[in-house]
C-alpha positions as CSV (number, residue, x, y, z in Angstrom):
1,X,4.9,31.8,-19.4
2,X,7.5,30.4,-16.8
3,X,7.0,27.2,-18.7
4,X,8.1,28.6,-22.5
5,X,10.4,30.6,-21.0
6,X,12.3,28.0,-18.8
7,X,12.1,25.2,-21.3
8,X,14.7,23.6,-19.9
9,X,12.8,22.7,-16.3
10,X,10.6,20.9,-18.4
11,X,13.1,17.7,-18.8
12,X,13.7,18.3,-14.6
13,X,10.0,18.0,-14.3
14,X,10.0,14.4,-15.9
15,X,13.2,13.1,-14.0
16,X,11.4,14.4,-11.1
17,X,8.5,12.0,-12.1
18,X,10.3,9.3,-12.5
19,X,12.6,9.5,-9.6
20,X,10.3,9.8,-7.1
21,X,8.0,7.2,-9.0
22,X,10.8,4.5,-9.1
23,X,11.8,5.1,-5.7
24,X,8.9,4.7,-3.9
25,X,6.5,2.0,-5.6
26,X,7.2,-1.4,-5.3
27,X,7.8,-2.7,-8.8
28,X,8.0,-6.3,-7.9
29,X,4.6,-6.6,-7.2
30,X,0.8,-5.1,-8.0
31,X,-0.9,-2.4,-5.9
32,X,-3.2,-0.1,-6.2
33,X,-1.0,2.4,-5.1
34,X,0.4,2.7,-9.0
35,X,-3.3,3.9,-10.0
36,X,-3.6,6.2,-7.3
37,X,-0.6,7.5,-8.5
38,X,-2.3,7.9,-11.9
39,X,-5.9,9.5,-10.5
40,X,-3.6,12.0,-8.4
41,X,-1.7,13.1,-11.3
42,X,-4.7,13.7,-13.3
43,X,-6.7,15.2,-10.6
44,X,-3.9,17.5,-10.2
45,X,-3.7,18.2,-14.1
46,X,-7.6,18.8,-14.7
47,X,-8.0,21.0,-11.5
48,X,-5.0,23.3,-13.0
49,X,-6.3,22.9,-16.6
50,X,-9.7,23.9,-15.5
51,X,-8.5,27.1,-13.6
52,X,-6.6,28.1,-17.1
53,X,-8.9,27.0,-19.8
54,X,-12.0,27.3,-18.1
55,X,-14.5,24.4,-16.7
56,X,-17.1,23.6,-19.8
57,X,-20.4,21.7,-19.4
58,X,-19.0,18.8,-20.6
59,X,-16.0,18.9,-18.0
60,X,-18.5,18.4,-15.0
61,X,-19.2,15.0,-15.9
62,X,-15.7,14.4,-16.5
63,X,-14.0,15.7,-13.7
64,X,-16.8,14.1,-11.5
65,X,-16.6,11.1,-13.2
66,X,-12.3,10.8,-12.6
67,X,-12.7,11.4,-8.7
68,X,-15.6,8.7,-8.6
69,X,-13.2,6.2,-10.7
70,X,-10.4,7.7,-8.0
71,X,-12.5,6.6,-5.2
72,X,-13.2,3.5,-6.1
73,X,-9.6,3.0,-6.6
74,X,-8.6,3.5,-2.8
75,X,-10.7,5.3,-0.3
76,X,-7.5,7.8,0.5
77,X,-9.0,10.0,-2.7
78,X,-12.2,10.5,-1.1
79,X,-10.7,13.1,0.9
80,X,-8.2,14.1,-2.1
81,X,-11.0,14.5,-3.9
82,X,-12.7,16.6,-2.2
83,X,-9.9,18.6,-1.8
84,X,-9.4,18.9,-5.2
85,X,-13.0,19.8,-5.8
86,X,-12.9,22.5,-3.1
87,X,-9.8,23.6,-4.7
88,X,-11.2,24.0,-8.1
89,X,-14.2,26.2,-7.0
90,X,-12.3,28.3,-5.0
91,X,-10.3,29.5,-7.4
92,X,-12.7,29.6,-9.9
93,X,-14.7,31.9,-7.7
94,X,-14.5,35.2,-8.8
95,X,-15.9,33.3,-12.2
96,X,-19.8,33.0,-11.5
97,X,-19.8,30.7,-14.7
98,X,-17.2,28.3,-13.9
99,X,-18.1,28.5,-9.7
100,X,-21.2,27.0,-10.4
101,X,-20.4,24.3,-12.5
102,X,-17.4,23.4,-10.2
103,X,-20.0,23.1,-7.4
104,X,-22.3,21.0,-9.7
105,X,-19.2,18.6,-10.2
106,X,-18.2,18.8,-6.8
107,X,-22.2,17.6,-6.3
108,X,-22.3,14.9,-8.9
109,X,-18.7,13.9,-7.2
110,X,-20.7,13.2,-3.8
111,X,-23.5,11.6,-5.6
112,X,-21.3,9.3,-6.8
113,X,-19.5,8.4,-3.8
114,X,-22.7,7.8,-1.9
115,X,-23.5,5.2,-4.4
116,X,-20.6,3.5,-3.8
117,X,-20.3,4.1,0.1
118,X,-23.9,3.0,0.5
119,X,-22.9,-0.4,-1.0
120,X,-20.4,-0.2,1.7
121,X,-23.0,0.6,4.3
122,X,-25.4,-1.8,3.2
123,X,-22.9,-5.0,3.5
124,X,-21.4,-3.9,7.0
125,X,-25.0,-2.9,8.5
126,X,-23.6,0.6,9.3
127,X,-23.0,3.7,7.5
128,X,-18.9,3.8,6.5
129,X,-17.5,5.2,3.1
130,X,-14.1,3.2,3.6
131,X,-12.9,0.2,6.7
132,X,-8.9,0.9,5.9
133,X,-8.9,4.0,8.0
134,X,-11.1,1.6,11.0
135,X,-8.9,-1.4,11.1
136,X,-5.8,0.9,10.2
137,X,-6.3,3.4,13.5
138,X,-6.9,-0.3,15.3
139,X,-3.5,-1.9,14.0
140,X,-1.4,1.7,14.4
141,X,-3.1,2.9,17.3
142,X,-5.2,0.7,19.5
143,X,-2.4,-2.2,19.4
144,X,-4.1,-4.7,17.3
145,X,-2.1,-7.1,15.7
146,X,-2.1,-6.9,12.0
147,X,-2.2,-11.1,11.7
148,X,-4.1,-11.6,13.7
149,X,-6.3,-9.9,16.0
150,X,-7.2,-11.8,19.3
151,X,-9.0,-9.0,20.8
152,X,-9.6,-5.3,20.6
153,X,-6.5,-3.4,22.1
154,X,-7.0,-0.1,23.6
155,X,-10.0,-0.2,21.6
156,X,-13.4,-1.5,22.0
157,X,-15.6,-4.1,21.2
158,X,-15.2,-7.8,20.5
159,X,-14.9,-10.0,17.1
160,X,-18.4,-10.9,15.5
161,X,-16.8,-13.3,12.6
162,X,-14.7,-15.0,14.9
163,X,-11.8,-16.8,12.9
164,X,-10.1,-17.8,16.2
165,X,-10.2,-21.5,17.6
166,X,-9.3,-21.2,20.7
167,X,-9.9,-25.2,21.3
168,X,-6.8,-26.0,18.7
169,X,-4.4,-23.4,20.2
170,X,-2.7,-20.8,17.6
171,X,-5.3,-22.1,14.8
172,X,-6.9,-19.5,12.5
173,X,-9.1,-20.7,10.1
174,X,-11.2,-18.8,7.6
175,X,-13.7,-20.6,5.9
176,X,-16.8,-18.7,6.9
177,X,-16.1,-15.9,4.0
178,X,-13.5,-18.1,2.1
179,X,-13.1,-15.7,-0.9
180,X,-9.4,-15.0,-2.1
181,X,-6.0,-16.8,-2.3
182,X,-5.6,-15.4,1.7
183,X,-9.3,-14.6,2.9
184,X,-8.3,-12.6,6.0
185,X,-6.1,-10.3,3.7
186,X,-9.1,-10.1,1.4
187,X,-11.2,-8.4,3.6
188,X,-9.6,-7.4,6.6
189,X,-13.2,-5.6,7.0
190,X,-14.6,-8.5,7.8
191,X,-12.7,-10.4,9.9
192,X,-12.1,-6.8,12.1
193,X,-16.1,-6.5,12.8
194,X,-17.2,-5.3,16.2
195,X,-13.7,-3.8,17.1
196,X,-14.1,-0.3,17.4
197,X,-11.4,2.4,17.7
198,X,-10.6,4.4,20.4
199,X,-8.8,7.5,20.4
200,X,-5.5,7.4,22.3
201,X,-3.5,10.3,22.8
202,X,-0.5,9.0,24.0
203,X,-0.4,6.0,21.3
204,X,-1.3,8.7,18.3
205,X,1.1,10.9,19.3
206,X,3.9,8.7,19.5
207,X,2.2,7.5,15.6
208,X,2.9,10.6,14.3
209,X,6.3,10.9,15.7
210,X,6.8,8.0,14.0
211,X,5.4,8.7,10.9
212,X,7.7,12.4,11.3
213,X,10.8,10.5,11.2
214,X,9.6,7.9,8.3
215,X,8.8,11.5,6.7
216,X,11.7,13.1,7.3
217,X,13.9,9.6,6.2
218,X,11.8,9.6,2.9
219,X,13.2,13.3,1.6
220,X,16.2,13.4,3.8
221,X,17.5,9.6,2.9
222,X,15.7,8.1,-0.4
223,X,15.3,12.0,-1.8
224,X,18.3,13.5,-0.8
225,X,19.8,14.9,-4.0
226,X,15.9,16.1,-5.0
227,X,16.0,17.8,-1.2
228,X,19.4,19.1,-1.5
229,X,19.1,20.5,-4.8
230,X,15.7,22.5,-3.6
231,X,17.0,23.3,-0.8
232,X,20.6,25.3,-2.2
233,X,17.8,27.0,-4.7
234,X,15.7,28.2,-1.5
235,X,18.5,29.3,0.2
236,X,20.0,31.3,-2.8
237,X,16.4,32.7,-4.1
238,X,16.8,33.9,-0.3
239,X,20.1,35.2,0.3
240,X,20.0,37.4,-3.4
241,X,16.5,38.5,-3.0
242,X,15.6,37.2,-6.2
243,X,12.7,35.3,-5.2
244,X,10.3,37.2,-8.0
245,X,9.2,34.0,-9.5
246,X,7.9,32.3,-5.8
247,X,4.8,33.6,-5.8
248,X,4.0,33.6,-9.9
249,X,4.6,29.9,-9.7
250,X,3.2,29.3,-6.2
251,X,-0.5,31.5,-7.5
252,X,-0.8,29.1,-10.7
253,X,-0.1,25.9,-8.5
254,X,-1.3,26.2,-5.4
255,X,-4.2,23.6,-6.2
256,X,-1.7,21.0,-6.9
257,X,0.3,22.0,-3.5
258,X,-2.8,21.5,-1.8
259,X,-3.9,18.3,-3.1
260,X,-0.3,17.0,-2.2
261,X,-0.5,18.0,0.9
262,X,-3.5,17.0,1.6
263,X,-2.2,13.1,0.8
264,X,0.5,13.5,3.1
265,X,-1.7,14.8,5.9
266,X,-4.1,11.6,4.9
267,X,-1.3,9.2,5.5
268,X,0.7,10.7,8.3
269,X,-2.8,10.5,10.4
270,X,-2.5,6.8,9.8
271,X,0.4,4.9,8.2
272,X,3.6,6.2,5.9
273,X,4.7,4.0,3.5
274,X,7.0,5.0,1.1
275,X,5.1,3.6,-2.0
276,X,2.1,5.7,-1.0
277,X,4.3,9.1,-1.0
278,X,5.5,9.2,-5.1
279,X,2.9,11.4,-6.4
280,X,2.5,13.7,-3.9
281,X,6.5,14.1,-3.6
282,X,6.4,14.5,-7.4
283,X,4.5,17.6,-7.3
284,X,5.8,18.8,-4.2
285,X,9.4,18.9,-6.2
286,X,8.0,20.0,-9.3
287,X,6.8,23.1,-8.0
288,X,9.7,23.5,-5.7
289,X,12.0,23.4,-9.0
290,X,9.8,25.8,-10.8
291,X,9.3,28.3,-7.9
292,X,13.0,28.4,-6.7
293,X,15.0,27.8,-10.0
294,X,14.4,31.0,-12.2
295,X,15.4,33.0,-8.6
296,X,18.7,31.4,-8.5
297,X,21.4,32.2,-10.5
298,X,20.4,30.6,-13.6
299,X,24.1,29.2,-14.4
300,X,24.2,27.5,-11.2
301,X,20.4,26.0,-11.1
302,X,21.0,24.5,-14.4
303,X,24.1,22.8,-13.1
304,X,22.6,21.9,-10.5
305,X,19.4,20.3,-11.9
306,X,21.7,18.6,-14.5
307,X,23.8,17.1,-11.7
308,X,20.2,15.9,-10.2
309,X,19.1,14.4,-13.5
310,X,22.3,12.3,-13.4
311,X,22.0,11.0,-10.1
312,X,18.7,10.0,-11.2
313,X,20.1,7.7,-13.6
314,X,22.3,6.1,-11.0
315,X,19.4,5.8,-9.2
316,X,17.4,4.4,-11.1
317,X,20.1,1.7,-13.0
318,X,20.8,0.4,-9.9
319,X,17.2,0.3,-9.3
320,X,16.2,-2.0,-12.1
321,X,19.3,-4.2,-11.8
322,X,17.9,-4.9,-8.3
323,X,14.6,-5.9,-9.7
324,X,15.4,-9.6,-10.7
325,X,16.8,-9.9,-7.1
326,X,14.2,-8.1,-5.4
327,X,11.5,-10.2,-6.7
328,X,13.0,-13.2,-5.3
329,X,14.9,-13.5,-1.8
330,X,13.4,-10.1,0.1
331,X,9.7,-11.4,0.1
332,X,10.3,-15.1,0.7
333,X,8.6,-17.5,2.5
334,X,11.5,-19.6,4.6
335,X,14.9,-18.7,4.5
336,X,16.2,-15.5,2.4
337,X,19.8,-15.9,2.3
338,X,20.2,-19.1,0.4
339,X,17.8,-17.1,-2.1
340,X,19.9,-14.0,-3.0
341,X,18.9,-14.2,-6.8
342,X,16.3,-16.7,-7.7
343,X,12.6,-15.8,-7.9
344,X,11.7,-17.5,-4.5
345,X,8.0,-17.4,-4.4
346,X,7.2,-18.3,-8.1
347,X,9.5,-21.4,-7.2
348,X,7.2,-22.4,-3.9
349,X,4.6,-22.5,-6.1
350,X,5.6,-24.8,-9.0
351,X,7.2,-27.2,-6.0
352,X,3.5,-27.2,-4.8
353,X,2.3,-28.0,-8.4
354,X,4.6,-30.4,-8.8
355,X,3.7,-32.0,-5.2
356,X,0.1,-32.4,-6.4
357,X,-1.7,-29.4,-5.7
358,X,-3.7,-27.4,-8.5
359,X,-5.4,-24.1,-9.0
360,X,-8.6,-24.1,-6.8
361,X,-7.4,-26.3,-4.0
362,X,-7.7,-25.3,-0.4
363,X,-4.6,-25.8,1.8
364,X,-3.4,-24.6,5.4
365,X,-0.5,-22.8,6.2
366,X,2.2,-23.1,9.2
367,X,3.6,-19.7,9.7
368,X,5.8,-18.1,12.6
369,X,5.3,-15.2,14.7
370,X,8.0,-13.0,13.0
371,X,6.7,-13.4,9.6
372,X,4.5,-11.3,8.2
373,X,1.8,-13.4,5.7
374,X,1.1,-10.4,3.1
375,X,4.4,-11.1,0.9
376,X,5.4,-14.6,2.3
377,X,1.5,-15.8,0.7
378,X,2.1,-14.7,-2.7
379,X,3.6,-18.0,-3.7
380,X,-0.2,-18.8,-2.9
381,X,-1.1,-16.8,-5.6
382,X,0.8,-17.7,-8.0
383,X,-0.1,-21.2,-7.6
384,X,-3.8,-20.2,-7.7
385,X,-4.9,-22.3,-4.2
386,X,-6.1,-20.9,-1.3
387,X,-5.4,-20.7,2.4
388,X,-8.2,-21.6,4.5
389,X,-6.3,-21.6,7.3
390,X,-3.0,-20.9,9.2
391,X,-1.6,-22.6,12.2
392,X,0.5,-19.6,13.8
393,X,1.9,-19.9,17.4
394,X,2.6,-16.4,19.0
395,X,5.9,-17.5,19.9
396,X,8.5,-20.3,18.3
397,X,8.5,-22.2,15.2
398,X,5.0,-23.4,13.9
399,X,6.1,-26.9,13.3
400,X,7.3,-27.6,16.3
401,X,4.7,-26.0,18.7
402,X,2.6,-28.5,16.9
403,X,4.5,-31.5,17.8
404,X,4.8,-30.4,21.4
405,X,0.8,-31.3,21.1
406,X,-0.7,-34.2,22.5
407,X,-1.3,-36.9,19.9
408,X,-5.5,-36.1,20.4
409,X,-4.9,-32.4,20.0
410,X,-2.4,-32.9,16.7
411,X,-5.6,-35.1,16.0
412,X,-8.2,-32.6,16.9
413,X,-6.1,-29.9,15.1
414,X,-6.2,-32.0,11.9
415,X,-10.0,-32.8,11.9
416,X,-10.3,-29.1,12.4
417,X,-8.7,-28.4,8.5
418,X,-10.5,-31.3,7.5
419,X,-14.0,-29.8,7.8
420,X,-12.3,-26.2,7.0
421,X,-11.7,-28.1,3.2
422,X,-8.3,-28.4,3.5
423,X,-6.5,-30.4,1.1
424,X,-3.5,-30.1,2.2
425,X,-0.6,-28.2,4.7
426,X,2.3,-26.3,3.9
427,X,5.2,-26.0,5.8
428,X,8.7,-24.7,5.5
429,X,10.7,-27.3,7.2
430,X,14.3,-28.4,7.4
431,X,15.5,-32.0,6.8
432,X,15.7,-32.6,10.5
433,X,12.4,-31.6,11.4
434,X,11.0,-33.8,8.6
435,X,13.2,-36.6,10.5
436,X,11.4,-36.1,13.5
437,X,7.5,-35.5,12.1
438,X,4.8,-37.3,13.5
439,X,2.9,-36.3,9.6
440,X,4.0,-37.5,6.4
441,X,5.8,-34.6,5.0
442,X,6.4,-34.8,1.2
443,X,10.0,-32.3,0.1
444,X,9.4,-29.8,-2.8
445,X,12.7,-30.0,-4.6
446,X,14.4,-26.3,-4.7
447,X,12.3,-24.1,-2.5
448,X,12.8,-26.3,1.2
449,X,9.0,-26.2,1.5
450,X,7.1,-29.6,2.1
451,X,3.6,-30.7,2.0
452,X,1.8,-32.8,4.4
453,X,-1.7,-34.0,2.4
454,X,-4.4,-34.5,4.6
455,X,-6.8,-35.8,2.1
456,X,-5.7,-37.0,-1.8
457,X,-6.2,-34.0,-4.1
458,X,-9.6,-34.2,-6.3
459,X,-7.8,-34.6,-9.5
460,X,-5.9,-37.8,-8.0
């Protein structure tokens, strides 16, 4: 009824969608945040169409059937799901019809997932539904570094598929599960086996401090006209007492409240990242604006709503003018600001093509301490080889902690990538440092990298 009557929110509710959609996921690159984006949306419309229209037989398998797909999308909507499924019987349970086939889906739902988390199980030799929240709760709590970890932390255990080689100094190599352009980003599963978390009060508390203030800078700094707006409609719904339309709104979406909330809870127990957060802002907002607008004065909460809807477009222009840009100098691999506007990675990888090396070739990496691999690899990608291994000191430039080696350990160090199948190592190095190498360094032409071959490629 609020709907057809307040056609006009309706337009709010997709600038809402978009705003918070465009703000948070990062559109320069692929992640499967953008389909759990997707699953949370629908989860949230089935649950609400269900509780309207009804839950037929044929719905079971389908709503089942979306948070099984949702699952195997990110482990996160496990726990949505659920959720959502507890949600749906809930308030379907006055309906003896309807509760039972919501428990039936809610069943066929955990069929389902033990299918897929016995898999899981089965290849880790323990029972687990999900490793992101194990090796997550190491790296945010226990003190593990993300790349890479030398030991446990604060938590426990030691590393079973050790990647370390402690005989060449900062060496990592990867070639006992070489599968994907960066094998330890692959399956961070893996290479985390036998650490085991540990709770630690102090260190979890000062996480969700942290993750508060990430919270609080995500609808207070990125979402500040969405915030502001809500808030001048709570506060006049309050201050006239017109607040009739709070609970109407509130009773037919409550499901959808809860299953944004429960995302947030999900993520604030672990990590906040803002491209996690669009969906479950989206309906946060949306049933803010519904709830709160009709209560105001209408004159004002269409002005204001309008006035949203246009900052939205600021928003968003500059956005999208930002995307050329964005894709090129923020997630480089060497130095950003000679790179303001020219797609930096794409260019690392036809140097390397260009250099000699091809789609399928396994290479080694020099990387510093301050870089984090995740974005600077993605020129790997593109140029479809792989990195077997990474020479990364845990302090000072890569290139020249490895001249400081003796000319046996440079030696040793280079035999090592050898047997790892390493073709090759890349390097971002200035001229001087090319001056000064002991290796053979060939120059790409526009990125600054260089290659040092350690063997001729196969195709030579």
């Amino acid at each position: 009824k609020l709907w057809a009557s307040e056609s006009w929110l309706w337009p709010i509710s997709f600038v809402v969608f978009l705003w918070t959609t465009l703000e948070g996921f990062v559109l320069v690159s692929a992640t499967p945040d953008i389909f759990v984006a997707f699953f949370v949306f629908l989860i949230a419309a089935l649950v609400l169409r269900f509780i309207r229209l009804g839950l037929e037989v044929h719905d079971v398998a389908l709503f089942a059937g979306v948070l099984g797909l949702g699952y195997l999308t990110k482990t996160v909507l496990l726990p949505i799901g659920l959720v959502a499924a507890a949600a749906l019987a809930f308030a379907l349970r006055r309906e003896r019809l309807f509760f039972r086939r919501a428990l039936a889906a809610a069943a066929l739902f955990t069929a389902i997932a033990l299918v897929y988390a016995g898999a899981i199980s089965y290849k880790y030799g323990r029972f687990t539904y999900g490793e992101s929240g194990r090796f997550n709760f190491l790296w945010q709590v226990n003190g593990v570094p993300v790349a890479y970890a030398t030991g446990a932390g604060t938590g426990e255990g030691a590393l079973i598929n050790d990647y370390r080689k402690p005989e060449h100094g900062a060496l990592f190599v990867f070639d006992r599960r070489p599968i994907g352009t960066w094998p330890y980003w692959y399956d961070p599963g893996y290479w985390l086996e036998g650490l085991r978390p540990k709770f630690d009060g102090p260190a979890f508390v000062s996480l969700l401090k942290e993750n508060g203030r990430l919270l609080a800078n995500y609808f207070w700094g990125e979402l500040l006209a969405l915030s502001a707006v809500a808030g001048i409609l709570l506060f006049l719904a309050v201050a006239f007492r017109r607040a009739w339309a709070v609970g109407e709104v509130t009773q037919a979406l409550w499901p959808a409240v809860a299953i944004s909330f429960a995302g947030f809870a999900g993520y604030a127990a672990l990590r906040i990242d803002h491209r996690y957060l669009g969906p479950f802002a989206s309906i946060i907002y949306v049933w803010a604006f519904f709830a709160l607008a009709p209560s105001a004065f209408a004159k004002f909460a269409r002005l204001a709503l309008v006035f949203c809807a246009g900052m939205f477009l600021v928003q968003s222009t500059y956005t999208i003018t930002r995307i050329h840009e964005l894709g090129g100098a923020q997630f480089g691999f060497g130095a950003q600001d000679k790179f303001a506007s020219r797609h930096l990675r794409l260019e690392i990888a036809e140097d390397l093509q260009r250099l000699g090396l091809r789609p399928g070739d396994r290479i080694a990496a020099f990387t510093s301490a301050e870089r984090w691999q995740t974005p600077a690899f993605f020129w790997a990608k593109l140029a479809g080889v792989q990195i077997i291994a990474d020479f990364k000191p845990a302090s000072g430039d890569p290139f020249d902690e490895f001249e400081k080696l003796s000319e046996a350990a440079r030696g040793s160090l280079l035999a090592e990538l050898r047997r790892a199948g390493a073709i090759a190592i890349v390097a971002a190095l200035t001229d001087e440092q090319r001056a000064r190498a002991t290796l053979e360094w060939k120059k790409a032409a526009r990125s600054g990298h260089s290659v040092h071959f350690l063997s001729p490629p196969a195709h030579e």
